[in-house]
Z-matrix of the N, CA and C atoms (Angstrom, degrees):
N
C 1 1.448
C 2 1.528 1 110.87
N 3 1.115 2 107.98 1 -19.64
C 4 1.733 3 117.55 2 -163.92
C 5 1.669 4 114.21 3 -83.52
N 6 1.611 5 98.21 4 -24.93
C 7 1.530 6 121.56 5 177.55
C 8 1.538 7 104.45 6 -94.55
N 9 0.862 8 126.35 7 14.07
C 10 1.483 9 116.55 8 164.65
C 11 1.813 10 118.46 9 -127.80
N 12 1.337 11 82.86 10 107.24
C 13 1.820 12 97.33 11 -158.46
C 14 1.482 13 89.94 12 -96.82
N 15 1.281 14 105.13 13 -176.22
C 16 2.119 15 107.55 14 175.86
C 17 1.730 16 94.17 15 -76.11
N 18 1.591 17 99.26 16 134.17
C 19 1.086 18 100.88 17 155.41
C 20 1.739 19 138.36 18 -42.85
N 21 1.762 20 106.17 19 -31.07
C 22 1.040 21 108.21 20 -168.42
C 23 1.709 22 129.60 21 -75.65
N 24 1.686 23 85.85 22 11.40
C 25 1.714 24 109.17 23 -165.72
C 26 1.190 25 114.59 24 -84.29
N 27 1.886 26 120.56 25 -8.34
C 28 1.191 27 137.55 26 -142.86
C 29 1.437 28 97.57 27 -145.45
N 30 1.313 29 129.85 28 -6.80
C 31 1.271 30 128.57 29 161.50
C 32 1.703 31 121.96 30 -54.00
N 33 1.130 32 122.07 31 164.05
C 34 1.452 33 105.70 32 -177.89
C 35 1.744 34 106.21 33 -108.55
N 36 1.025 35 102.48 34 129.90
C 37 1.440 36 109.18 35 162.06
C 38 1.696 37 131.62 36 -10.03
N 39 1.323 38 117.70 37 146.99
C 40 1.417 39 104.80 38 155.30
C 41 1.505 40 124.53 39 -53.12
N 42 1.353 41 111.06 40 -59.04
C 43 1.176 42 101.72 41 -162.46
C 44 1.933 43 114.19 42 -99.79
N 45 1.485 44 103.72 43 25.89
C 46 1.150 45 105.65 44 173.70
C 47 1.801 46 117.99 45 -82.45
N 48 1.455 47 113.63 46 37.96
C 49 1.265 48 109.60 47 -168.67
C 50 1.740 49 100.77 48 -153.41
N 51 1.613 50 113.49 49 28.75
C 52 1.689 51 107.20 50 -159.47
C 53 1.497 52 90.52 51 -61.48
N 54 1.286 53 136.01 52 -50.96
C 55 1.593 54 111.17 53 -141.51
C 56 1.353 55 91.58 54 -116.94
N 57 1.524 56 111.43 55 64.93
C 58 1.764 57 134.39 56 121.71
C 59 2.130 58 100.95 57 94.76
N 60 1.179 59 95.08 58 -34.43
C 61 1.571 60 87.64 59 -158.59
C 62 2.212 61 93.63 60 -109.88
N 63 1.492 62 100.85 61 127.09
C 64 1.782 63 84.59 62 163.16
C 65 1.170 64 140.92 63 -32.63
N 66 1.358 65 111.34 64 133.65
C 67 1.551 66 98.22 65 164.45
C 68 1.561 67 125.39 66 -79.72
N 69 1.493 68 120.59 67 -176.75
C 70 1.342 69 111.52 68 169.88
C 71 1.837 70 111.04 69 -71.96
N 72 0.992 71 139.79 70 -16.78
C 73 1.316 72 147.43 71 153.30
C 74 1.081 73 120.18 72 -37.61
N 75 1.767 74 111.00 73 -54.98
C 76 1.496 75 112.64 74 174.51
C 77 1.463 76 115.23 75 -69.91
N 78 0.739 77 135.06 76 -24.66
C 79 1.565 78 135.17 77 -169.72
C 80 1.722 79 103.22 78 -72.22
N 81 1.719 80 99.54 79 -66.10
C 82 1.315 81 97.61 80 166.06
C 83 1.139 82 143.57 81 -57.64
N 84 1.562 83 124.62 82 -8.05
C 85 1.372 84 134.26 83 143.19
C 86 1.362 85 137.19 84 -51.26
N 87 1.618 86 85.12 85 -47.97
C 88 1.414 87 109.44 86 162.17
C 89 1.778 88 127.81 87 -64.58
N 90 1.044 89 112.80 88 -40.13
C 91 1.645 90 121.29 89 174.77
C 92 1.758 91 94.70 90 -78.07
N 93 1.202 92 120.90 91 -32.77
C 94 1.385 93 108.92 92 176.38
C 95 1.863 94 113.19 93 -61.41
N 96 1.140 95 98.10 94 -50.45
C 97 1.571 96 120.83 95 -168.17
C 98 2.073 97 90.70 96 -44.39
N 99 1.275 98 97.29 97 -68.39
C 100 1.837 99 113.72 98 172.29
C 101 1.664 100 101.16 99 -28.88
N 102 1.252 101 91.50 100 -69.04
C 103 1.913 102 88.46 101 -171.01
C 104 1.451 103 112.66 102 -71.76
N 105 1.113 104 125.55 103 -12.74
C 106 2.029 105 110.31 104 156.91
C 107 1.756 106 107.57 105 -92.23
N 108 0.856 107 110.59 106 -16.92
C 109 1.363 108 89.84 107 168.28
C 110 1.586 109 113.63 108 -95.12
N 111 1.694 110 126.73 109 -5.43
C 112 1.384 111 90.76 110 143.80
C 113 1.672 112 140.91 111 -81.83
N 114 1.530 113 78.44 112 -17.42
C 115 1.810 114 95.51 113 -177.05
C 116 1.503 115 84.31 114 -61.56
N 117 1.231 116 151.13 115 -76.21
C 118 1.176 117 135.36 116 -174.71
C 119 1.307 118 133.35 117 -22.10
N 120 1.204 119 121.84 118 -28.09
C 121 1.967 120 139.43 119 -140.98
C 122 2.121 121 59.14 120 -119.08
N 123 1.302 122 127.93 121 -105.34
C 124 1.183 123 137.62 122 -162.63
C 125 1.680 124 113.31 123 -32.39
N 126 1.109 125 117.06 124 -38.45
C 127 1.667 126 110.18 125 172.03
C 128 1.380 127 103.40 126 -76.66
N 129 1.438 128 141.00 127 -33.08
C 130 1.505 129 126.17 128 -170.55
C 131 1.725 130 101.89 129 -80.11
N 132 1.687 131 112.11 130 -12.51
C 133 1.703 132 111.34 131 167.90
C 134 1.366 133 121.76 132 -32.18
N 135 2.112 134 76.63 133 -70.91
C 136 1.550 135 112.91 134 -176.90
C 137 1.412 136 118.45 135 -31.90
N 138 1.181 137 102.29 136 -51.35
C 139 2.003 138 137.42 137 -147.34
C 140 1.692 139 72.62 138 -71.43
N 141 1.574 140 120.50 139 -65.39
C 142 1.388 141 111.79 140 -171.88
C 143 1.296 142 135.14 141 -73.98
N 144 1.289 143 108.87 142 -17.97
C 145 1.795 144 116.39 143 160.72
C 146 1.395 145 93.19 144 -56.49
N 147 1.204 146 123.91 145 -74.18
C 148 1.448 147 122.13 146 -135.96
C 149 1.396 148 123.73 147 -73.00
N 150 1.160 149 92.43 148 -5.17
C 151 2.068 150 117.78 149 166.57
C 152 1.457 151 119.14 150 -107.30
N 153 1.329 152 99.43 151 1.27
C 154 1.592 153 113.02 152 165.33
C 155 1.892 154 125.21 153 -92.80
N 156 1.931 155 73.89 154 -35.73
C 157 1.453 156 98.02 155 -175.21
C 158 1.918 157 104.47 156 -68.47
N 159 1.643 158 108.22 157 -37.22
C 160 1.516 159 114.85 158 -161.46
C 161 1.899 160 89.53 159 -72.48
N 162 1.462 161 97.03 160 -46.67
C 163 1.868 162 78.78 161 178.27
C 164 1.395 163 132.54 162 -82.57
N 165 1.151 164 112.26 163 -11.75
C 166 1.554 165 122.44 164 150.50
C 167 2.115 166 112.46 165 -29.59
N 168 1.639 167 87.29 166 -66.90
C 169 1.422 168 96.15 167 -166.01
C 170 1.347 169 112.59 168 -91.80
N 171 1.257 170 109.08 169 1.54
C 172 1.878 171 103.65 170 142.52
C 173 1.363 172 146.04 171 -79.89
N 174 1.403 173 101.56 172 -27.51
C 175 1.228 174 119.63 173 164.34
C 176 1.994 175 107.39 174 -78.90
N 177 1.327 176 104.34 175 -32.04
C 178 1.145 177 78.43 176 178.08
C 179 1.966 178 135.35 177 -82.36
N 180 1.897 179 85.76 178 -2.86
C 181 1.858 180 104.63 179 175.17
C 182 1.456 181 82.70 180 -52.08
N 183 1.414 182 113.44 181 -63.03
C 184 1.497 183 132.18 182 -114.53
C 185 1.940 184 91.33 183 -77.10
N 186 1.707 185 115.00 184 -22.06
C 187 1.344 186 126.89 185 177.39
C 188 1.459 187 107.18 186 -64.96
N 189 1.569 188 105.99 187 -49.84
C 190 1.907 189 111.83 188 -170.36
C 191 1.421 190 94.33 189 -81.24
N 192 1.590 191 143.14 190 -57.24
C 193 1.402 192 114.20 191 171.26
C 194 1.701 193 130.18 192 -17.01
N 195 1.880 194 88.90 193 -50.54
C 196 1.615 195 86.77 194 -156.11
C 197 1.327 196 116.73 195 -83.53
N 198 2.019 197 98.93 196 -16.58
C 199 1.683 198 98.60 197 163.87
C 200 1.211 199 136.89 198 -109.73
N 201 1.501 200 114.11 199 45.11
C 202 1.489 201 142.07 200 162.15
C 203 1.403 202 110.61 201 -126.32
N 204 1.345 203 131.01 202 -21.62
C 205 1.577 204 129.51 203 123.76
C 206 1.386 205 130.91 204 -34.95
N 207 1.680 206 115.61 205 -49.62
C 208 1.607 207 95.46 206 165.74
C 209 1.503 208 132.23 207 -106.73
N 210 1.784 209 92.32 208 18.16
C 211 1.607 210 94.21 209 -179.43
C 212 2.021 211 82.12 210 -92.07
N 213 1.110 212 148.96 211 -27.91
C 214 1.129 213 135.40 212 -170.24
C 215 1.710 214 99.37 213 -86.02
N 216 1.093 215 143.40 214 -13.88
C 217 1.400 216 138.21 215 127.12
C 218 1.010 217 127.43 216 -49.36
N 219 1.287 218 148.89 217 -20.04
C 220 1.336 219 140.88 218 168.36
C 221 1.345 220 94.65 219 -86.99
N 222 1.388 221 136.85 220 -60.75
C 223 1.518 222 133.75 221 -164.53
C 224 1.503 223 104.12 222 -49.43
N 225 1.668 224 124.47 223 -43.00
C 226 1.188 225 124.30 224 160.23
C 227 1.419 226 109.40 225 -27.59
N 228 1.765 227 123.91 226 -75.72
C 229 0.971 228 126.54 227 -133.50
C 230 1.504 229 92.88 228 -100.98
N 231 1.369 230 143.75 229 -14.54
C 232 1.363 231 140.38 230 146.58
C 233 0.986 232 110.47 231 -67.44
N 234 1.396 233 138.70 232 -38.98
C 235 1.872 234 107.23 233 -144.51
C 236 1.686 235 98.71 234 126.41
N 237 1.201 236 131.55 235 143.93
C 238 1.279 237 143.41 236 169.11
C 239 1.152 238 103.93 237 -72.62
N 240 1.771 239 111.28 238 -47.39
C 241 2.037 240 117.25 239 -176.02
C 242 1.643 241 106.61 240 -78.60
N 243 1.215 242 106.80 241 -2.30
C 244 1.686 243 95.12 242 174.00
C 245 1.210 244 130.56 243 -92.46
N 246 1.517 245 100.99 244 -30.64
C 247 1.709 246 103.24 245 175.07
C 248 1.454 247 95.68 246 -111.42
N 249 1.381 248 118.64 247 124.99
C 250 1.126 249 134.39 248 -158.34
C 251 1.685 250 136.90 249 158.37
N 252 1.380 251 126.17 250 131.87
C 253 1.514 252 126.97 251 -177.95
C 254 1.485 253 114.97 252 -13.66
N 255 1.484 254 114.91 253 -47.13
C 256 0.969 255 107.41 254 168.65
C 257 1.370 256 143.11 255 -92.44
N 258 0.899 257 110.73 256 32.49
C 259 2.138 258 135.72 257 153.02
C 260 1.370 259 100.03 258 -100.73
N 261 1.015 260 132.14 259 -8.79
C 262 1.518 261 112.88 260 -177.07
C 263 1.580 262 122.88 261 -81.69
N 264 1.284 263 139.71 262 144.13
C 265 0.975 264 135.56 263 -128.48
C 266 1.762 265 89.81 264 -86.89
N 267 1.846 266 102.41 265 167.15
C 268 1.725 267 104.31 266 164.25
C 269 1.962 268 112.13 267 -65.22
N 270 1.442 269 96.08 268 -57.55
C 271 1.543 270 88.86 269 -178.36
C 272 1.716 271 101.69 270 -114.37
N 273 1.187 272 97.06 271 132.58
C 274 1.556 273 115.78 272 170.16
C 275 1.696 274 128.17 273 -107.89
N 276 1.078 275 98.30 274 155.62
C 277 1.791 276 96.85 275 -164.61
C 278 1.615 277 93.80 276 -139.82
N 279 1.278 278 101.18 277 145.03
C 280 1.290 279 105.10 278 176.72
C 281 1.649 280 138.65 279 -89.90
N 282 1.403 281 115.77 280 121.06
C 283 1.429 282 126.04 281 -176.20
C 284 1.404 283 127.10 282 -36.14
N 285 1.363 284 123.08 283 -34.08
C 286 1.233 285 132.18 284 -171.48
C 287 1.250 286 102.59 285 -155.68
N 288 1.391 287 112.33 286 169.77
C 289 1.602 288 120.99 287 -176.65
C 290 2.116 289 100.64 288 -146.27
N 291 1.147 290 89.81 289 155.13
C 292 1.444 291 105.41 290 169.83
C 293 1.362 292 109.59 291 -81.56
N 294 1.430 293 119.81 292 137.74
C 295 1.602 294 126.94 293 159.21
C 296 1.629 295 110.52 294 -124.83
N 297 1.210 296 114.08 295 151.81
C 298 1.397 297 110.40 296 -160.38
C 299 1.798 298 102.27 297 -147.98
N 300 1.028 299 117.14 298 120.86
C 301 1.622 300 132.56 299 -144.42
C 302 1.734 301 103.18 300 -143.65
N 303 1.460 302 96.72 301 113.99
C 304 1.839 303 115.60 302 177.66
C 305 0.901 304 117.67 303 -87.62
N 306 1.563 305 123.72 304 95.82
C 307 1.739 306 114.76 305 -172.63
C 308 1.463 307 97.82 306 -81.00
N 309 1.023 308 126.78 307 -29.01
C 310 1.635 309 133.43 308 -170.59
C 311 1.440 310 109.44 309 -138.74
N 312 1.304 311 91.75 310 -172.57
C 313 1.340 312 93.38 311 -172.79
C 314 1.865 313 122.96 312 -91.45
N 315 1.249 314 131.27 313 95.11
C 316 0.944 315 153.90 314 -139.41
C 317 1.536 316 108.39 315 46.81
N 318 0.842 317 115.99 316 93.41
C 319 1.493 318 147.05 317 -162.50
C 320 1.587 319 121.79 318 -179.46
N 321 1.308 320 123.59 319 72.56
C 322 1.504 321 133.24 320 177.95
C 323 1.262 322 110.28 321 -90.24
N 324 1.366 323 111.12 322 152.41
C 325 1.302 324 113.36 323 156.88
C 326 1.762 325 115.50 324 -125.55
N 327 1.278 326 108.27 325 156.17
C 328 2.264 327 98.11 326 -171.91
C 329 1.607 328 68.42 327 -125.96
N 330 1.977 329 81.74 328 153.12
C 331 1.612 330 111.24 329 174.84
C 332 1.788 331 90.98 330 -145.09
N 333 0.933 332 108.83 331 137.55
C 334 1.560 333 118.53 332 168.92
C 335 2.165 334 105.38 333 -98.02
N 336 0.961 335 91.90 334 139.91
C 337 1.482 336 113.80 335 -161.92
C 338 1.659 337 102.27 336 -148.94
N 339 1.292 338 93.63 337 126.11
C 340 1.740 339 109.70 338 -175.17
C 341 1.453 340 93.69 339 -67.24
N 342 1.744 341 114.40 340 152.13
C 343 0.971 342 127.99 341 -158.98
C 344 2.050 343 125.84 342 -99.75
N 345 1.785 344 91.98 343 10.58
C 346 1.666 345 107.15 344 174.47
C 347 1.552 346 78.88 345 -116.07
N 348 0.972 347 151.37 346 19.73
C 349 1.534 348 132.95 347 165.63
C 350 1.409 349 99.20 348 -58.08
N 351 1.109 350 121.75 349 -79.41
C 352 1.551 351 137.33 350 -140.57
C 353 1.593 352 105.13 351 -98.09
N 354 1.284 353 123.99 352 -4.51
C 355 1.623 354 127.36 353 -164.92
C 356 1.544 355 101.29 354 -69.01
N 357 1.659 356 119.20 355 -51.79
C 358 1.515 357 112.77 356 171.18
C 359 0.915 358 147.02 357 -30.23
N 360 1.994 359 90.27 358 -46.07
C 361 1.758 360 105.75 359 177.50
C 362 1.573 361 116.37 360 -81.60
N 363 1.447 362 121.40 361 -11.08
C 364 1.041 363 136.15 362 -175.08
C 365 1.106 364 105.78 363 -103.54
N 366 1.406 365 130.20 364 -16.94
C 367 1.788 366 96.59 365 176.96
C 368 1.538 367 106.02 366 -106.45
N 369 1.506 368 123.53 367 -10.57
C 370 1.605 369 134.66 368 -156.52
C 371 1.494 370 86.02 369 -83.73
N 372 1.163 371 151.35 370 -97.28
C 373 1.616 372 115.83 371 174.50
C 374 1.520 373 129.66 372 -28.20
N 375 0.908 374 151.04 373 -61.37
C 376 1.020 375 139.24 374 149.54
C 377 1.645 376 111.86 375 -0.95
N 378 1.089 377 107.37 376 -94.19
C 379 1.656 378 131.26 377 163.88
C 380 1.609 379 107.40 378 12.13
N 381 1.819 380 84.85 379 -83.25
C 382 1.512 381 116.47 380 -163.26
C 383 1.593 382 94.20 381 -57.19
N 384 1.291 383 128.40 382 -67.56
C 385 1.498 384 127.27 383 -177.32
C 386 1.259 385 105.17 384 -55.54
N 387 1.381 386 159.76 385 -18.44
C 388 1.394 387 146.28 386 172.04
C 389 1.559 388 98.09 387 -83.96
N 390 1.340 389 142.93 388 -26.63
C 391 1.714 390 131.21 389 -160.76
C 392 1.966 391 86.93 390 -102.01
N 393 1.872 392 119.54 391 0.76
C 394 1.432 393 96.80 392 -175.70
C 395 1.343 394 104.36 393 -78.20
N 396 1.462 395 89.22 394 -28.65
C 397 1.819 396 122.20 395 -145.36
C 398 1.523 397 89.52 396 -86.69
N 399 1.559 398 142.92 397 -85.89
C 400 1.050 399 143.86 398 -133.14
C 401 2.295 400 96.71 399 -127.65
N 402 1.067 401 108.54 400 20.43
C 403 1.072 402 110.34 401 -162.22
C 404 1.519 403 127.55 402 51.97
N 405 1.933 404 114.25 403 -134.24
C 406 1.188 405 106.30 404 -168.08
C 407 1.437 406 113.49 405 -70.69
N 408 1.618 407 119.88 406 152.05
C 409 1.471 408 121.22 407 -169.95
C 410 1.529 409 98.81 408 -88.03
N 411 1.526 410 118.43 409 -166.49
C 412 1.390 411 126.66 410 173.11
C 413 1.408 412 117.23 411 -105.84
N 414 1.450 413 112.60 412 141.40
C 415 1.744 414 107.68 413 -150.76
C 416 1.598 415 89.97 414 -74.76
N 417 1.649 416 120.24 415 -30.82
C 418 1.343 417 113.29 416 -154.15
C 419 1.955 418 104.13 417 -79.20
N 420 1.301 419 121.95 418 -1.95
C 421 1.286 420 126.00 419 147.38
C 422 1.510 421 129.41 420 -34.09
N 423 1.644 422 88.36 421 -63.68
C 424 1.766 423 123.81 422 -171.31
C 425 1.772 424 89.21 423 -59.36
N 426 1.319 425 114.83 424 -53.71
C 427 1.467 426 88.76 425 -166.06
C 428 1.422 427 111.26 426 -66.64
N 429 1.427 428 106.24 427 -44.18
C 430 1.365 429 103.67 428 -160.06
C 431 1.763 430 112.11 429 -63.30
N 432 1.488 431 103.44 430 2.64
C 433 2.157 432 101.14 431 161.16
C 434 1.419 433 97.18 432 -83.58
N 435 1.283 434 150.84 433 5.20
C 436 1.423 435 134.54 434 -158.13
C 437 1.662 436 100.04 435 -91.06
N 438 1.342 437 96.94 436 161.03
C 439 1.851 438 93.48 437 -157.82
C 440 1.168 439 89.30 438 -95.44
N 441 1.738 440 121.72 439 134.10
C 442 1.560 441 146.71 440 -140.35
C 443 2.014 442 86.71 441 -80.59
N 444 1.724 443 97.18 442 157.44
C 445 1.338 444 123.40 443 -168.33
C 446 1.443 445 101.05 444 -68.08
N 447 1.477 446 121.07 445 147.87
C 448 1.432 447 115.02 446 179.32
C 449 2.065 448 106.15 447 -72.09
N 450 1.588 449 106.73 448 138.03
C 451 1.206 450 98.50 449 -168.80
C 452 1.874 451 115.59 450 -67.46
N 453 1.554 452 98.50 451 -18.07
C 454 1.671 453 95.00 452 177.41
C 455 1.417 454 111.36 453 -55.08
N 456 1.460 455 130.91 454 -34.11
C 457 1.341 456 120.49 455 172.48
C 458 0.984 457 116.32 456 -47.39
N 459 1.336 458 150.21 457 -15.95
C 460 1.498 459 150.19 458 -156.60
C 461 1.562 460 87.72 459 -95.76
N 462 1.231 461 141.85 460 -26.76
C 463 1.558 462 117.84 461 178.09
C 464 1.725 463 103.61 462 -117.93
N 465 1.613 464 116.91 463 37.94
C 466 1.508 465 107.64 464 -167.94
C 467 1.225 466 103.63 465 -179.42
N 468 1.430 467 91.42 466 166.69
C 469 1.875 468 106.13 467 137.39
C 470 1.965 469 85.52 468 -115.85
N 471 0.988 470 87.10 469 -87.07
C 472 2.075 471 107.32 470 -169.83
C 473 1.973 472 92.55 471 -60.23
N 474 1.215 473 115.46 472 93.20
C 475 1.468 474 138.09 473 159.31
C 476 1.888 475 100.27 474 -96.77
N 477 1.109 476 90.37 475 144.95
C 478 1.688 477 108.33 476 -179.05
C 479 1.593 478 91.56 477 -87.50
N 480 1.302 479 90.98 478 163.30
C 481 1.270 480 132.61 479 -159.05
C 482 1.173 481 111.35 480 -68.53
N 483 1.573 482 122.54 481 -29.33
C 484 1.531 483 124.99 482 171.40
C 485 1.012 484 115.59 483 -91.40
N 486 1.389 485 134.15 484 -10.73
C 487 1.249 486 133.26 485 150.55
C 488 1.347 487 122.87 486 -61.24
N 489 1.164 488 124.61 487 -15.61
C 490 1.374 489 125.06 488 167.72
C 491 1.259 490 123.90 489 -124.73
N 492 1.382 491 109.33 490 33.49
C 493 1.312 492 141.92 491 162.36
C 494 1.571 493 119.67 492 -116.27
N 495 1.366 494 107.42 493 -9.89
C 496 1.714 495 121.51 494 173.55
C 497 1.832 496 81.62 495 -95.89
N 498 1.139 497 118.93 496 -70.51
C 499 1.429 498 112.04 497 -160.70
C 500 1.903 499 108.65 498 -38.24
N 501 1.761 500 104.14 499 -57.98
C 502 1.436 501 106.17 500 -167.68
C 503 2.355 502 98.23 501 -58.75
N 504 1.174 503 114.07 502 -46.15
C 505 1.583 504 112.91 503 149.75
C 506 1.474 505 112.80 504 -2.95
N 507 1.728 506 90.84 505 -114.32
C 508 1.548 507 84.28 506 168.15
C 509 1.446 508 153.45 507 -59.13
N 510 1.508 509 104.22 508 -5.10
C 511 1.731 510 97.47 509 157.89
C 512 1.391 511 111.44 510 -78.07
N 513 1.182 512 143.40 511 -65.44
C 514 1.366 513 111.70 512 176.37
C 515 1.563 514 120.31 513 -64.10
N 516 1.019 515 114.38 514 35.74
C 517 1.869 516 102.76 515 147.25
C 518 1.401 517 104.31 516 -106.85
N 519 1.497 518 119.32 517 -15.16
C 520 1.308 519 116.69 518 -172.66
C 521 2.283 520 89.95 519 -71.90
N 522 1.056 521 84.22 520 -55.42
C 523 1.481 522 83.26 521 -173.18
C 524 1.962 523 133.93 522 -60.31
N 525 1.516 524 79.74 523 -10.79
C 526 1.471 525 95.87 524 170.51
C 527 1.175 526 114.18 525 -106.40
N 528 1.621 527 121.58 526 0.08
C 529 1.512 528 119.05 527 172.26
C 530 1.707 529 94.25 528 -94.69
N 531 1.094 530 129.16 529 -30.37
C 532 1.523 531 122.77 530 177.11
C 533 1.503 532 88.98 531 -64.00
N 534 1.748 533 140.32 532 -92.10
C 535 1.618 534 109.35 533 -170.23
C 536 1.459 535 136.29 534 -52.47
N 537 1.158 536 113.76 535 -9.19
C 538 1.499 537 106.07 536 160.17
C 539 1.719 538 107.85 537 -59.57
N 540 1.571 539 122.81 538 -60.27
C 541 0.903 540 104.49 539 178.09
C 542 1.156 541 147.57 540 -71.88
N 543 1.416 542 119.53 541 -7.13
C 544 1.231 543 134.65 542 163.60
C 545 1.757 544 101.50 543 -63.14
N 546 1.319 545 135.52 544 -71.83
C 547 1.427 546 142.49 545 145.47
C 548 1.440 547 105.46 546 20.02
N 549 1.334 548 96.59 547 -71.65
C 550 1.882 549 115.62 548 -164.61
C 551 1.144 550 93.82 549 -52.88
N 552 1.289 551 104.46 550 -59.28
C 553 1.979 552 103.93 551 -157.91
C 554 1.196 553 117.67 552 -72.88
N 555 1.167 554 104.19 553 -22.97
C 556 2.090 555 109.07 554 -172.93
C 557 2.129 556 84.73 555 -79.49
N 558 1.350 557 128.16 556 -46.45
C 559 1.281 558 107.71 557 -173.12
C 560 1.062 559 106.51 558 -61.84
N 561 1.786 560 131.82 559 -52.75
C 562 1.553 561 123.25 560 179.88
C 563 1.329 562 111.76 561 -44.33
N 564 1.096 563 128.76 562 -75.51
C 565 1.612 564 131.62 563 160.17
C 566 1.776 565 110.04 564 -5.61
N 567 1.625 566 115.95 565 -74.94
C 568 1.443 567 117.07 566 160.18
C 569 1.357 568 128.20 567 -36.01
N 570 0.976 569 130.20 568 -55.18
C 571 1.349 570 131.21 569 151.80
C 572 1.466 571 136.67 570 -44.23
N 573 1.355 572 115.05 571 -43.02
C 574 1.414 573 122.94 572 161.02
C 575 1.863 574 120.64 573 -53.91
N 576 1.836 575 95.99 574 -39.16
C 577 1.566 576 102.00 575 173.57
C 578 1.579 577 122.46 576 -67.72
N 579 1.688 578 95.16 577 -26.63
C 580 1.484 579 117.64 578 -176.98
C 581 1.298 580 126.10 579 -57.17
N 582 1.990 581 94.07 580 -45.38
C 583 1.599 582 90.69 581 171.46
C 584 1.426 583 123.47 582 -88.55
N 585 1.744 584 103.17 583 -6.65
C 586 1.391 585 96.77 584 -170.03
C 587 1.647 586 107.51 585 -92.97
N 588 1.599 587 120.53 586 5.12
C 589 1.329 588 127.62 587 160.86
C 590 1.886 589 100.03 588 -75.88
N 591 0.880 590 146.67 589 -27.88
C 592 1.205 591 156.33 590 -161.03
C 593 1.222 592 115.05 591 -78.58
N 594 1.603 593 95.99 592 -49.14
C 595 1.530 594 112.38 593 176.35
C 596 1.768 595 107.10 594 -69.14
N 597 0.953 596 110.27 595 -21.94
C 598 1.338 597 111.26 596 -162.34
C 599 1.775 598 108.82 597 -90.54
N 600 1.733 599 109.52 598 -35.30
C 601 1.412 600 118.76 599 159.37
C 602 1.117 601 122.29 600 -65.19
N 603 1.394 602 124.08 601 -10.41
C 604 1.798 603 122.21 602 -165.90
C 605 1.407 604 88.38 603 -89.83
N 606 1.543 605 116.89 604 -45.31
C 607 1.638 606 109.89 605 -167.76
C 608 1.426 607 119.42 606 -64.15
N 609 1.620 608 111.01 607 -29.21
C 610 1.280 609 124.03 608 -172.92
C 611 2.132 610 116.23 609 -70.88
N 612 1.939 611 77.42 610 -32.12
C 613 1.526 612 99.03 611 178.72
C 614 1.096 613 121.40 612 -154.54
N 615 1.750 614 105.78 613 88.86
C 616 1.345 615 113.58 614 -163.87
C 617 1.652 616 133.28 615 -49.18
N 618 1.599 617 81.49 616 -37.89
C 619 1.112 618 94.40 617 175.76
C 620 1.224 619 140.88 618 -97.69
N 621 1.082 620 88.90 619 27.76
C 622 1.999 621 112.17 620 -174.78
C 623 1.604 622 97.28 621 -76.95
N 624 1.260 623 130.65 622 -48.90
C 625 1.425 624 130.38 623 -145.26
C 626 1.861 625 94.77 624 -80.22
């Protein structure tokens, strides 16, 4: 913060130009002037991730409060032995999956994406090249791509209403812990560019820092 003075401090003079053509001074004033005004454009980023990032992770307390609030309302209104480890299924499969996407160069972003989204497009090649190659496939394959049972069935058919109001709960914290972390990394990332704009003004102007 301490290295970013007004640009206008680094401008060149009127009369730093009498006999017609720049000097080498001006230029380097000038390439300086460039590099605080991106550090500028890049610190007001920061300034906005990081107040994006603080309400991100309030809303997302405020998600796990409210869905451990209505899973302890349903246990009320079931039974302590009903909602519980033991309703949970023998084999379990997972609801959603992480995807993780490089817009730049160390610069990711994660999105959580339910986990029968994409199984179709991924196994139907597959498929077709195993019945060219070895003919017909095995049906018990085919099921096991089918997009996994909703877990509220494991204590029901007819589950109350706050039980599936803890579930809709914790899926968006799942989905707000994928932009938090995307958040994190694009500011670390910002910061890494931050100092290495810094590095690049000290040389131009040593004595700036």
């Amino acid at each position: 913060m301490k290295d970013l003075v007004c640009p206008l401090a680094v401008l060149p003079t009127a009369g730093g130009d009498k006999e017609g053509g720049g000097s080498e001074s001006d230029y380097v004033s000038m390439a300086a002037l460039d590099l605080r005004a991106e550090l500028d454009s890049l610190l007001l980023q920061l300034l906005g991730d990081l107040e994006e990032l603080e309400g991100k992770r309030a809303v997302l307390n405020a998600r796990v409060e409210e869905g451990w609030l209505s899973l302890a309302k349903a246990r009320y209104a079931m039974g302590t032995k009903s909602v519980g480890p033991l309703q949970y299924a023998s084999h379990m499969e997972p609801q959603v999956c992480l995807q993780a996407s490089e817009a730049q160069e160390g610069l990711r972003k994660f999105k959580v994406v339910r986990s029968g989204v994409h199984a179709p497009e991924e196994v139907g090649p597959r498929e077709a090249a195993l019945r060219r190659r070895k003919g017909p496939t095995k049906t018990p394959e085919l099921q096991s791509s089918e997009a996994p049972r909703d877990p509220l069935n494991w204590f029901g058919i007819l589950v109350p209403h706050s039980l599936r109001q803890a579930q809709a709960s914790f899926w968006d914290g799942l989905q707000l812990a994928a932009d938090i972390a995307s958040l994190q990394n694009r500011i670390d990332w910002g910061r890494s560019q931050l100092r290495g704009l810094q590095e690049k003004l000290k040389q131009l102007e040593p004595g700036a820092a």
